[in-house]
C-alpha positions as CSV (number, residue, x, y, z in Angstrom):
1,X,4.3,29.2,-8.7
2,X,4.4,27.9,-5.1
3,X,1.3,25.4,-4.6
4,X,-0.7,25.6,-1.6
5,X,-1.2,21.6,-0.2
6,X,-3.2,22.2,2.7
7,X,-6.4,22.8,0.8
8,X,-6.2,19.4,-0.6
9,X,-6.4,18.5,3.1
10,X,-10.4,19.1,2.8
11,X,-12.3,16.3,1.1
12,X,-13.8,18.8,-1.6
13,X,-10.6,19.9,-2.7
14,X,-9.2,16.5,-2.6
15,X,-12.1,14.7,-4.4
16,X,-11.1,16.6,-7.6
17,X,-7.3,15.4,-6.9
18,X,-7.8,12.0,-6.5
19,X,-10.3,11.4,-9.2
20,X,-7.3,13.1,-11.9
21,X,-4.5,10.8,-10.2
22,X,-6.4,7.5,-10.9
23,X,-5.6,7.0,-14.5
24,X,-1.5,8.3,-13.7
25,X,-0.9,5.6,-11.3
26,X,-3.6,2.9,-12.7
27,X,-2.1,2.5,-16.1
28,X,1.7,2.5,-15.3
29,X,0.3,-0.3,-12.6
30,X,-1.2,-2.9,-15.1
31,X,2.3,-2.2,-17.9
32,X,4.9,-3.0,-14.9
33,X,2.6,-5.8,-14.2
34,X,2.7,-7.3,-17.2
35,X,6.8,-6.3,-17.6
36,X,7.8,-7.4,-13.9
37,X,5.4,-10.8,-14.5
38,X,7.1,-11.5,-18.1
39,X,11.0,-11.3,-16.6
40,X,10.1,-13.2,-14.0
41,X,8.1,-15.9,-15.3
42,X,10.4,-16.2,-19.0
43,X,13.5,-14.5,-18.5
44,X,14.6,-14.6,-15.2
45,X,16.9,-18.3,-14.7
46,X,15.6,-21.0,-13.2
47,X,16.8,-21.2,-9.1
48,X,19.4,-24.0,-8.7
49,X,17.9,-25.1,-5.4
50,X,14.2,-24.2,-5.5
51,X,14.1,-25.1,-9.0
52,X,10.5,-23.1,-11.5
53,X,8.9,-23.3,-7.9
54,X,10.7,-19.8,-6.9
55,X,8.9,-18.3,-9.4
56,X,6.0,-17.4,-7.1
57,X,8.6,-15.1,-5.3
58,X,7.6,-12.6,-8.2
59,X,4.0,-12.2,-6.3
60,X,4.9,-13.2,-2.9
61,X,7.6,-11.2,-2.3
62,X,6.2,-7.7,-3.7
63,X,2.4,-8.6,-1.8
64,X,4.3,-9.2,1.5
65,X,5.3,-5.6,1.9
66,X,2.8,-4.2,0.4
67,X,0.8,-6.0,3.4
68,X,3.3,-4.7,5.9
69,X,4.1,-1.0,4.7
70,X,-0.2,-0.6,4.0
71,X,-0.8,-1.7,7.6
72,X,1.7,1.0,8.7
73,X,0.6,3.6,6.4
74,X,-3.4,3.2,7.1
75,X,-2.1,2.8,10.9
76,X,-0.4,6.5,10.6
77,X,-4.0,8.0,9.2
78,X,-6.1,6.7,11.8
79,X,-3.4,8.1,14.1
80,X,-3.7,11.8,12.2
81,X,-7.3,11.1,12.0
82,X,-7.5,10.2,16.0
83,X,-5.3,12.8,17.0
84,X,-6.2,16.2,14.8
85,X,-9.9,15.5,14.1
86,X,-8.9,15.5,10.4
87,X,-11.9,14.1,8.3
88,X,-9.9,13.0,5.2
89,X,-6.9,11.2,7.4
90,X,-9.7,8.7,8.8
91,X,-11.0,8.6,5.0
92,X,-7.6,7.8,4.3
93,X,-7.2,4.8,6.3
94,X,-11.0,3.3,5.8
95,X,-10.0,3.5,2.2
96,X,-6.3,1.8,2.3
97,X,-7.7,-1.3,4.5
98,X,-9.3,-2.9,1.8
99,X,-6.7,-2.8,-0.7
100,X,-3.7,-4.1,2.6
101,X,-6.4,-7.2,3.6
102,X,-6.2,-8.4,-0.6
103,X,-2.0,-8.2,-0.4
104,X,-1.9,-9.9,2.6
105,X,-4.6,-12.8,1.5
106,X,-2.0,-13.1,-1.7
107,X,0.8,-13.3,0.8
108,X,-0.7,-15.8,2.5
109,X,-1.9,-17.6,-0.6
110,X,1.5,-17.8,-2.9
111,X,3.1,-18.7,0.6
112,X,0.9,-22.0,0.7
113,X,2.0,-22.4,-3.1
114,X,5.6,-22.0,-2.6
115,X,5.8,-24.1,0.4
116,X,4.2,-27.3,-0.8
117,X,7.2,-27.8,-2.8
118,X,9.2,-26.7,-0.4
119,X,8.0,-28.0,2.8
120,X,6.0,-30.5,2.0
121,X,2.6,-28.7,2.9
122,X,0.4,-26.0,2.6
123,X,0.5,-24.6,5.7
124,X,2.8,-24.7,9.1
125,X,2.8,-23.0,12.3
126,X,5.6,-20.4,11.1
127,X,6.5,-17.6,13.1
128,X,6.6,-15.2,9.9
129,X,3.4,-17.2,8.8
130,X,1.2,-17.0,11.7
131,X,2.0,-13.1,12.3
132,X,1.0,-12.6,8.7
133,X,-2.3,-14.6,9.4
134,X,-2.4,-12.0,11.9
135,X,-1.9,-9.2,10.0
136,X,-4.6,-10.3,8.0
137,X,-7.2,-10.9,10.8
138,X,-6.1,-7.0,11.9
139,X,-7.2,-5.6,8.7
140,X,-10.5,-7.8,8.6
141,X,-11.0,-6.5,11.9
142,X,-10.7,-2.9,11.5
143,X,-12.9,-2.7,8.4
144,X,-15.4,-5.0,10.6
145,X,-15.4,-2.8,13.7
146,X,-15.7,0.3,11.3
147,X,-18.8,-1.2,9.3
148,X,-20.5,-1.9,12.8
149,X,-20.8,1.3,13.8
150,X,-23.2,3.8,12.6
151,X,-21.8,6.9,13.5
152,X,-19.0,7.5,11.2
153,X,-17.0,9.6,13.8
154,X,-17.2,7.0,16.8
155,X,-16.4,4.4,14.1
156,X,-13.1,6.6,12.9
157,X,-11.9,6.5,16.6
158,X,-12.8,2.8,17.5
159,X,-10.9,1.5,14.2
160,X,-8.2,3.9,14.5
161,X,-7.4,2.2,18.0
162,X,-7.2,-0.8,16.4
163,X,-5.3,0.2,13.9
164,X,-2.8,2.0,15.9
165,X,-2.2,-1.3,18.6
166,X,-2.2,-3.8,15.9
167,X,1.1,-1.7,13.8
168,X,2.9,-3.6,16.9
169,X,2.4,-7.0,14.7
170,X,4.4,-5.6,11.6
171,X,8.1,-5.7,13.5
172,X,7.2,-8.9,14.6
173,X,6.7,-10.1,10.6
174,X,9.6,-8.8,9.4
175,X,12.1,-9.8,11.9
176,X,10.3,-13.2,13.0
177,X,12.7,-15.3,11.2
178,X,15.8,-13.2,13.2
179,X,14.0,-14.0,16.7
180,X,12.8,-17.2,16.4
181,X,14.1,-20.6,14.5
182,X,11.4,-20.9,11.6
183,X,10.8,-22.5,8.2
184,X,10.9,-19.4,6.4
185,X,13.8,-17.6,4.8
186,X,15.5,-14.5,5.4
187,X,15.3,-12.2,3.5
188,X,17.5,-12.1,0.3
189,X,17.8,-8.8,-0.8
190,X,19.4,-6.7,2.0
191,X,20.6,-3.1,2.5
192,X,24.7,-4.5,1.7
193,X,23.3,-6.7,-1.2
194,X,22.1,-9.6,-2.8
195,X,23.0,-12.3,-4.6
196,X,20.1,-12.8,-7.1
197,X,20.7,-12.5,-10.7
198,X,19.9,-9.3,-12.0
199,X,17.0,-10.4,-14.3
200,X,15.1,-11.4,-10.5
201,X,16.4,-8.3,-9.3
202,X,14.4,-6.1,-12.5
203,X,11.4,-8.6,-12.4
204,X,11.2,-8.0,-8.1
205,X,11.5,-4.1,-8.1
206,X,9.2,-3.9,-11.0
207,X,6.0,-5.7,-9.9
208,X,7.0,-4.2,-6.1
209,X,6.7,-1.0,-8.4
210,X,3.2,-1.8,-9.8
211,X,1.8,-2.6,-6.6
212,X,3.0,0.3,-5.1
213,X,0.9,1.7,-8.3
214,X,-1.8,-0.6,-7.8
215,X,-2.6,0.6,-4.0
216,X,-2.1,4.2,-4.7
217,X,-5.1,4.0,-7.7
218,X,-7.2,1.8,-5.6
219,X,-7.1,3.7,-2.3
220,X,-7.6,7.3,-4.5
221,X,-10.9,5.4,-6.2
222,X,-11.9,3.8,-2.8
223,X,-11.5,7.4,-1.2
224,X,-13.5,9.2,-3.2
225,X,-16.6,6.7,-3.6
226,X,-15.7,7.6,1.0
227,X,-16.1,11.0,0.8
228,X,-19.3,10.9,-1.5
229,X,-21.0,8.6,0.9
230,X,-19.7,10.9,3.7
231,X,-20.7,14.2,2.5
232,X,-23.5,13.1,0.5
233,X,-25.5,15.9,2.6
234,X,-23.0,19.0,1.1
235,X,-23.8,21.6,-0.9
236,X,-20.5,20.7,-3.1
237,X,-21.5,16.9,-3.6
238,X,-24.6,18.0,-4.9
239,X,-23.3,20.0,-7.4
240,X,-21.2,17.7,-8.5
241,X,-21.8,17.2,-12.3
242,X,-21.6,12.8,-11.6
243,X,-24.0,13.5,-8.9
244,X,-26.4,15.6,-10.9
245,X,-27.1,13.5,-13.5
């Protein structure tokens, strides 16, 4: 039986959606946590240069492009949103910031953690470094801009400007260590290969895997508490059986 998408394009038809998708993508999230976490903290060997201090790759790696591919993701809704009037894309991309600014603060965070040991501080003027600071500033300032407007329309638009000029940043991230001579590593797995052991190979795909998880249930919650506040005035919110009692 063929299914007809489009009508989840409308908030009341996608409302019921998101709210049965929650528990399918939260659950799986928290197990792969707890798997990816276990190989890489316990199983995985212990890096002959870096030593237990690479262990934090196991959070920095999978959060650094989350932060990236989030940006690029909400960026791409506000465009939809901007361009087709389409209520639910901007609801889309209010709803995804949140979740992007929290991967991009751990980025930032493990980063500081990994490269005290490495570097010898908690913070330098990297290329790779400084355009995630960025990144994060981006998001703080779209869900800023959008809070300080009243009208939820106009706020859509303004943010999705934002939004759309600020995607420029993520390129510069990922190939900031090809363009400029910086501190930070390139990457180490690559489309020919890599040359971790396969127990940091399991541990990395897994937790990017529960992330991945993570944001999906977070941005279908954070939608739907969206569309309630938007269409709190509706017929269909009213009758809502959560709403009603």
């Amino acid at each position: 039986m063929a299914i007809n998408w489009f009508k989840y394009s409308a908030p009341s038809t996608f409302y019921g959606l998101a709210g049965k998708l929650v528990p399918w993508f939260a659950w799986p999230s928290a197990i792969l946590f707890v798997i990816g976490l276990y190989i890489g903290f316990f199983v995985a060997p212990t890096d002959a240069v870096q030593g237990e201090a690479y262990r934090i790759i196991f959070i920095h790696v999978p959060a650094s492009i989350m932060s990236m591919f989030l940006y690029l993701i909400m960026a791409a809704y506000a465009a939809l949103g901007l361009i087709f009037n389409t209520r639910l894309s901007s609801m889309m991309a209010s709803a995804l910031a949140p979740t992007g600014a929290l991967f991009a603060f751990i980025s930032l965070w493990t980063g500081a953690l990994w490269g005290k040991p490495m570097w010898g501080a908690w913070w330098v003027w990297d290329a790779r470094l400084t355009s995630e600071l960025i990144l994060l500033f981006l998001y703080f300032g779209f869900i800023a801009l959008h809070a300080s407007i009243d009208d939820p329309r106009r706020a859509d638009r303004a943010s999705a400007l934002l939004a759309i000029l600020g995607s420029v940043n993520v390129p510069i991230i990922y190939f900031s260590v090809k363009w400029w001579n910086t501190l930070h590593q390139g990457s180490t797995v690559k489309f020919t290969g890599t040359s971790m052991h396969v127990a940091m190979q399991q541990a990395m795909f897994i937790t990017l895997v529960a992330c991945w998880m993570y944001a999906i249930a977070m941005t279908l919650a954070r939608v739907r508490s969206i569309i309630l506040e938007r269409e709190r005035n509706t017929q269909w919110v009213a009758e809502l059986p959560e709403v009603r009692s």
